[in-house]
C-alpha positions as a printed Julia matrix, in Angstrom:
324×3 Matrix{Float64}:
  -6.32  -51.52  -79.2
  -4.84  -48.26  -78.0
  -6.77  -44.73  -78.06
  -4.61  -42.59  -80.6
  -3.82  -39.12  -79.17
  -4.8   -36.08  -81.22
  -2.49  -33.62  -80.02
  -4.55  -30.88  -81.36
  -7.18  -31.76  -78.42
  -4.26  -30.28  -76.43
  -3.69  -27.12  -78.95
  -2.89  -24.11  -76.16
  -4.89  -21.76  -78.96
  -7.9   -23.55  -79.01
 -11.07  -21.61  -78.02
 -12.72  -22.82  -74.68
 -16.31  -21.93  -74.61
 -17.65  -20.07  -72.12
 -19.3   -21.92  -69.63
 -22.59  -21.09  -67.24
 -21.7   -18.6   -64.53
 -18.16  -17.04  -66.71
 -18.52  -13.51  -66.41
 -15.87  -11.21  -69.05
 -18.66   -8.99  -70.1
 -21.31   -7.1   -69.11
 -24.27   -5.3   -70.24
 -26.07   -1.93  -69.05
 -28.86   -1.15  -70.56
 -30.05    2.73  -70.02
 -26.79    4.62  -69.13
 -28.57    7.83  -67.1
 -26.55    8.37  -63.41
 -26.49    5.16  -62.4
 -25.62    3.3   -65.48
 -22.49    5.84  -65.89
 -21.42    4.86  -62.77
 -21.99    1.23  -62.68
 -20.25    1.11  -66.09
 -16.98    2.99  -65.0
 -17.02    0.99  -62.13
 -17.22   -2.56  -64.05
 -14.79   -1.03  -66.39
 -12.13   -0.11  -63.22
 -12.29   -3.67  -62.23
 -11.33   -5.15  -65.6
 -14.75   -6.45  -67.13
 -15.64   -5.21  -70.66
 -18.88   -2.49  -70.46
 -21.54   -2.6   -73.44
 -24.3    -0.33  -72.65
 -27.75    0.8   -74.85
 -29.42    3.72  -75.49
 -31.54    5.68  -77.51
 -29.19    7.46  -80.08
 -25.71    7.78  -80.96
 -25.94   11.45  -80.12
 -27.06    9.92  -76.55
 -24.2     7.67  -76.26
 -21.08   10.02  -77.69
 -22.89   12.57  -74.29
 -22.73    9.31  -72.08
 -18.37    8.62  -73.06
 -17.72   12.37  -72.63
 -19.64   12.33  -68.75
 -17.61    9.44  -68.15
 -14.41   11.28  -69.28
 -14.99   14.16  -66.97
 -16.34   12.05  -64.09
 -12.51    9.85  -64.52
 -10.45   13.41  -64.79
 -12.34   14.28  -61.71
 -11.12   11.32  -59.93
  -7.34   12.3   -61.86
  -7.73   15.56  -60.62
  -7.58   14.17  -56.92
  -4.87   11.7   -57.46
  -6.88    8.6   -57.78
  -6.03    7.95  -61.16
  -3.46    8.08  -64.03
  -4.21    9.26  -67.44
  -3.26    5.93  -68.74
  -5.44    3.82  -66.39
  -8.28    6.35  -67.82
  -7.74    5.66  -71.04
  -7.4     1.61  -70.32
 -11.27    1.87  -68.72
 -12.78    4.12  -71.48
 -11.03    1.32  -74.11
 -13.17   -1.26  -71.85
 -16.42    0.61  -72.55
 -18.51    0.97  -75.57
 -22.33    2.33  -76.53
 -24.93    1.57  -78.82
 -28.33    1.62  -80.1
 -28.44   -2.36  -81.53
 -29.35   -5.14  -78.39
 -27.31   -7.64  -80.95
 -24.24   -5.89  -79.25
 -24.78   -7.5   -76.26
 -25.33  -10.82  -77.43
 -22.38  -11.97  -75.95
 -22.67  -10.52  -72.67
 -22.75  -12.71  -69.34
 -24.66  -10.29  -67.49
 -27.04   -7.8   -68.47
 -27.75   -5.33  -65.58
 -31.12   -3.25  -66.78
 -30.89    0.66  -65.05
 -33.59    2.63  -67.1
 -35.01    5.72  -66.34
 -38.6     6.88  -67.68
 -39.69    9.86  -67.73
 -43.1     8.85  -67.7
 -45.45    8.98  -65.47
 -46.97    6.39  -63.16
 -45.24    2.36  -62.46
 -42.04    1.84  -64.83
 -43.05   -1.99  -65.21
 -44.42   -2.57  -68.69
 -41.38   -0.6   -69.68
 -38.75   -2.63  -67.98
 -40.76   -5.75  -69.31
 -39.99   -4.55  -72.86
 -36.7    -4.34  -72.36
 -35.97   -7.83  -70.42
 -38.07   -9.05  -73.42
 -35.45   -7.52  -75.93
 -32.63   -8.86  -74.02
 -34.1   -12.41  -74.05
 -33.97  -12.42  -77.88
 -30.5   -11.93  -78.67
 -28.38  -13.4   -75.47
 -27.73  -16.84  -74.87
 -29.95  -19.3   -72.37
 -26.95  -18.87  -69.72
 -27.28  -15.2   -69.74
 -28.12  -13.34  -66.61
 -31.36  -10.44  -66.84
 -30.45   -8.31  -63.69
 -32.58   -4.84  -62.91
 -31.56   -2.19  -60.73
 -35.18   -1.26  -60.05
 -35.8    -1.88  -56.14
 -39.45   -0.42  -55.82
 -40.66   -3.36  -58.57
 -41.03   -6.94  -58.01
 -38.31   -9.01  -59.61
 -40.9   -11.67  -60.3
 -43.1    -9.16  -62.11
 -40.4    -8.5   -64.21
 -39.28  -11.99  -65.34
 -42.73  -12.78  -66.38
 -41.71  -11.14  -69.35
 -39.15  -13.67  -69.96
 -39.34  -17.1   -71.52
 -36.97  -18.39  -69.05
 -37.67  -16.1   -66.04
 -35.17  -18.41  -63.66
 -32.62  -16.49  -65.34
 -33.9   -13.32  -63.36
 -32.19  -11.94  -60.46
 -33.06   -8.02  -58.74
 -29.89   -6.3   -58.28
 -30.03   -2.81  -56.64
 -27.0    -0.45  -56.58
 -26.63    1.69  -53.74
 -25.94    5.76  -55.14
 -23.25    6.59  -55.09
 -22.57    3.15  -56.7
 -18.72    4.12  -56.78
 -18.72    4.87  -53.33
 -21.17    2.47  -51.68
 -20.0    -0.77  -50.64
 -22.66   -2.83  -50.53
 -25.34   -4.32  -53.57
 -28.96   -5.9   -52.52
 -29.31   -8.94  -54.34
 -32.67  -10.21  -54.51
 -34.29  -13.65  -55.83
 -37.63  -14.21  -57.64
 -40.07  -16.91  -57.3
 -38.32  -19.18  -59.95
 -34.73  -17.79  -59.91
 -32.51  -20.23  -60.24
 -29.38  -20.83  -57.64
 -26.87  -20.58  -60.59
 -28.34  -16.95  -61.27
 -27.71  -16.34  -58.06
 -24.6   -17.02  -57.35
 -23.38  -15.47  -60.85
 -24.94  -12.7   -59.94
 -23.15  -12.6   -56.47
 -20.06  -13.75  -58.08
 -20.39  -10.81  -60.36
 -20.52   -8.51  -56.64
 -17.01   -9.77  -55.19
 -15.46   -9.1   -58.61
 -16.81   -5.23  -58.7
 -15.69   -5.49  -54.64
 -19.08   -4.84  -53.77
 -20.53   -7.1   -50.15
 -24.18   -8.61  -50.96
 -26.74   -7.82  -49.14
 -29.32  -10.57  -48.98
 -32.87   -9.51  -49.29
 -36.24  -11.2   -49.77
 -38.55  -10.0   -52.31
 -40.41   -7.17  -51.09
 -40.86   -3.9   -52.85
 -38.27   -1.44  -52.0
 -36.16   -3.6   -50.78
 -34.22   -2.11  -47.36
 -32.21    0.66  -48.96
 -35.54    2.57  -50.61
 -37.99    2.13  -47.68
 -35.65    3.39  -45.24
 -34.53    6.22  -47.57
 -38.14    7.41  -48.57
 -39.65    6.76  -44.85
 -36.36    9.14  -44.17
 -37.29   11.95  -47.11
 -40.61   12.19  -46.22
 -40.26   12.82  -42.18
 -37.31   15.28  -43.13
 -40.26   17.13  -45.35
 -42.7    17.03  -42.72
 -40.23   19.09  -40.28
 -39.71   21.42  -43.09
 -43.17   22.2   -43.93
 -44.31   22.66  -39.93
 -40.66   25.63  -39.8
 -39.15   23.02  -37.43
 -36.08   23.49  -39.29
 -34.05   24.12  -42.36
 -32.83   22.18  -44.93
 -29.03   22.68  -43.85
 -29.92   21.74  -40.23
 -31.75   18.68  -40.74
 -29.03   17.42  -42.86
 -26.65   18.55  -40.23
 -28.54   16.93  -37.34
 -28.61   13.28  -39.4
 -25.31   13.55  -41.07
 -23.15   14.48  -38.25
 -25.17   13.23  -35.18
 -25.84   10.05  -36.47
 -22.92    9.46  -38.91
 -24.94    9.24  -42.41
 -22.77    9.51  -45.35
 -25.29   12.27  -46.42
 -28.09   14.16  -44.75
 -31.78   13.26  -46.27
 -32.01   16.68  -48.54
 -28.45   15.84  -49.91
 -29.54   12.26  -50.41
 -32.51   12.96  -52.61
 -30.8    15.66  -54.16
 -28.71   13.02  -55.25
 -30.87   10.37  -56.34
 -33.04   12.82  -57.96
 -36.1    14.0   -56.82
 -38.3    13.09  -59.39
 -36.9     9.42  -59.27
 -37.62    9.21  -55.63
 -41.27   10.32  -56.73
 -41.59    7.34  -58.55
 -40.04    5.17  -55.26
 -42.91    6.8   -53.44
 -45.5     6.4   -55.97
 -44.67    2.63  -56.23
 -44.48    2.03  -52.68
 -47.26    3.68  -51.92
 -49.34    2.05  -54.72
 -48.32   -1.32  -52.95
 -48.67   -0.83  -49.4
 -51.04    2.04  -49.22
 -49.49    3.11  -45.79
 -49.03    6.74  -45.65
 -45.49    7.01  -44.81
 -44.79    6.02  -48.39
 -47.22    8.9   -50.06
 -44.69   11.73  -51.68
 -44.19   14.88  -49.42
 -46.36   18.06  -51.14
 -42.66   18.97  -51.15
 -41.25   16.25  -53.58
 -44.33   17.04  -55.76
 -43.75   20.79  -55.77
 -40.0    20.44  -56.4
 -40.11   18.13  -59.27
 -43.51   20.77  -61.1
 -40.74   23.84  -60.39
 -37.72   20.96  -61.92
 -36.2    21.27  -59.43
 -35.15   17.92  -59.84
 -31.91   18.12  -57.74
 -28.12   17.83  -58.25
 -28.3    16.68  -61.96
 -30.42   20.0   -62.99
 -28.09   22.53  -60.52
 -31.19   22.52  -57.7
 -33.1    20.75  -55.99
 -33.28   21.35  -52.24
 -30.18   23.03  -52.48
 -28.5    25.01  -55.44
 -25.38   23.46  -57.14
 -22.7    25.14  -58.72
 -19.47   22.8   -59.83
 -21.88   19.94  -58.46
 -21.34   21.14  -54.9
 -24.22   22.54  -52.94
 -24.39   26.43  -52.46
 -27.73   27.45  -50.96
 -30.45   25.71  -48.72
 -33.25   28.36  -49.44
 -33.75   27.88  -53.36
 -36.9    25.54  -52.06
 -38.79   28.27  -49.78
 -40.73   29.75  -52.59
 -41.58   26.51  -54.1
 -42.99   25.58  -50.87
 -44.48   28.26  -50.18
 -46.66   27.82  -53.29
């Protein structure tokens, strides 16, 4: 007997469902610096952008930073007005998690303001994120100064759980550092580093460790550049200088924590230093002084230096904080 053909098994306008590893859109969950920037940059490369956070009034101030961060890059020929208004379309906020439900890929960048470890925090909100996606939905954090196994503890299927650290400037850093947990699973993985090619980003491979490479370099860095400071061995300006243009860093070590945000890096430092208990991870007197004064660095208009149109203006602002 011959198997009849239902041509509607063929029907070009059936739905396919999604399968493990598809990745069309993508969740950020806290959209501070980092989660603008990882959002327009999803956005740029076609993916659709849901991120969360705390009020409406919160997320209409996210959309217009975006705007002026895309008529920025108009302003310098990198993009049409068209192609601006084609990534905003691709980008939407809210306070509900069931808007991500259908999200491939939830990428966690939060920012407390709190003080001490961000952990039971971030374990709230992987928690949250469990309960509405589906069981082939990847948890990603940004964190790189936390465990990625700490984190998935939280979750009921912690395989799912994969550390992936941005770079700042995410937009202008070509690299990600990908890191696996003690149960994540290989298809986590490679969504996860599938995910990377598609945002044109190379992966950095890196076993779990807190602070991965990019934040122990980067606070070791910070905290010698201090130390040089404090004993008048030089100034701000010139020990940026020195590392920027003798060594060929995209940014001297002021201009790089001015950029990540001083009392973030406090928080690296804290972290690290809770962990290893080795003093080149215990925060400068500096870092602590700046971030009392809020002097919190380029977001606030000072921090080692003074900003005005986001471009650095001064290197003294900090002697009188220091000095205190």
């Amino acid at each position: 007997m011959s198997q009849q053909v239902v041509l509607e098994d063929f029907s070009l306008s059936k739905k396919m469902k999604p399968t493990k590893g598809t990745l069309h859109k993508i969740a950020i969950i806290g959209c501070g610096s980092m989660g603008q920037e990882i959002s327009r940059l999803v956005s740029q490369n076609g993916l659709e952008v849901v991120f969360i956070d705390l009020t409406e009034e919160r997320i209409q101030h996210v959309m217009n930073l975006i705007g002026k961060q895309l008529d920025a890059i108009i302003n310098k020929w990198g993009l049409t007005e068209n192609e601006k208004k084609l990534i905003l379309s691709r980008i939407k906020g809210s306070t509900d998690y069931n808007d991500i439900k259908d999200c491939n890929l939830v990428v966690e960048t939060i920012n407390s303001k709190k003080p001490g470890t961000s952990l039971n925090i971030r374990k709230e909100v992987f928690h949250k994120v469990e309960a509405v996606v589906s069981k082939d939905t990847v948890i990603t954090s940004n964190t790189s100064t936390l465990m990625i196994s700490d984190l998935a503890s939280a979750l009921d299927h912690p395989e799912r759980a994969v550390g992936l650290h941005f770079i700042a400037p995410a937009s202008r850093t070509d690299l990600v550092e990908v890191v696996k947990g003690r149960e994540t699973a290989d298809w986590a993985y490679e969504t996860v580093t599938k995910f990377a090619k598609m945002i044109r980003k190379d992966v950095i491979d890196v076993n779990e460790s807190p602070g991965n490479i990019s934040s122990r370099m980067i606070i070791s860095l910070v905290n010698e550049a201090c130390e040089l400071l404090m004993e008048g061995v030089a100034s701000v300006a010139s020990v940026d200088h020195t590392m920027r243009d003798g060594f060929g860093l995209q940014f001297g070590p002021f201009e790089m924590a001015d950029r990540i945000g001083l009392d973030k890096l406090l928080k690296w430092m804290d972290n690290l230093y809770s962990e290893f208990g080795e003093q080149k991870y215990k925060a400068s007197p500096v870092i602590k002084r700046l971030v009392r004064a809020n002097y919190l660095g380029r977001r606030v208009g000072a921090g080692f230096y003074k900003y005005e149109n986001d471009k650095p203006v001064d290197q003294t602002i900090t002697c009188t904080v220091i000095k205190k």
